[in-house]
N, C-alpha and C positions, 0 to 999 in steps of 0.2 A: 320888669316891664321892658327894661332895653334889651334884654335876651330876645323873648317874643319878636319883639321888632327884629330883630338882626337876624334870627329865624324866619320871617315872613320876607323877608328880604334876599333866601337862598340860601343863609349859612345855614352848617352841621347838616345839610344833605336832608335826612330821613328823618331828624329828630324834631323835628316841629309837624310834621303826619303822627311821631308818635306823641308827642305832647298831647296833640288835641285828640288824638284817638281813645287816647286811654286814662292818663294821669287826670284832664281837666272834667270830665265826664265823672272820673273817681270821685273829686274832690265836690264837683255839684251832688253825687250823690250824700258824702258827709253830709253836706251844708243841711240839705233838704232832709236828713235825718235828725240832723240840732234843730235843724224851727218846726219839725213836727212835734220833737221830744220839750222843746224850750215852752210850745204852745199848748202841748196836755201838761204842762208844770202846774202846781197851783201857784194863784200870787205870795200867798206866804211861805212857799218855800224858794224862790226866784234869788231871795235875801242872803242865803244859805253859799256857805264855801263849798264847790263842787270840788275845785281844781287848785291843789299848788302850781304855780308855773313861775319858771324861772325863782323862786324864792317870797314867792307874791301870792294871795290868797285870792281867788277871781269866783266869783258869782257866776251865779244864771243869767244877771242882766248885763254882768260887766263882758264877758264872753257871746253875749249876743251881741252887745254893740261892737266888737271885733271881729265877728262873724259876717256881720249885716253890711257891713263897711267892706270885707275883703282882703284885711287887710293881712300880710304876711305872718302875724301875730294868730290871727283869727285863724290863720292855712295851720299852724302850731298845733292852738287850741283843740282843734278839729280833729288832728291827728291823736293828739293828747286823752281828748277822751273816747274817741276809736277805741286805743288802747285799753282804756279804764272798763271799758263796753258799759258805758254811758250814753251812749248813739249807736 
């Protein structure tokens, strides 16, 4: 978050045009791909291990509330299951 600021504020020149041009635009499309994919889930499978992460076993519901929140963990998650092409 202090980065963003210190970029809206002039530093690194061109790289907060490319932040938001490209990277933040990417990352709202994940998102909006997890809560389509998280909302055709059924409830009974929500319970179900999707994802190791870091050494930890994360769910439908526990990765949505890291999703839903924004929170650095959730930008992981995101990329995580990108990867798995689970979104």
């Amino acid at each position: 978050m202090e980065v963003l600021l210190w970029c809206a504020q002039g530093g690194w020149g061109i790289f907060p045009f490319l932040l938001n041009k490209i990277y933040l635009p990417y990352m709202d499309t994940l998102r909006e791909n997890f809560l389509k994919t998280y909302a055709n889930t059924p409830l009974s499978l929500r319970d179900e291990i999707i994802l190791v992460f870091e050494g930890k076993p994360l769910t439908w519901n526990v990765a949505y509330l890291e999703v839903k929140v924004n929170t650095d963990i959730g930008t992981k998650i995101l990329k995580e299951l990108k990867e798995l092409k689970l979104i």
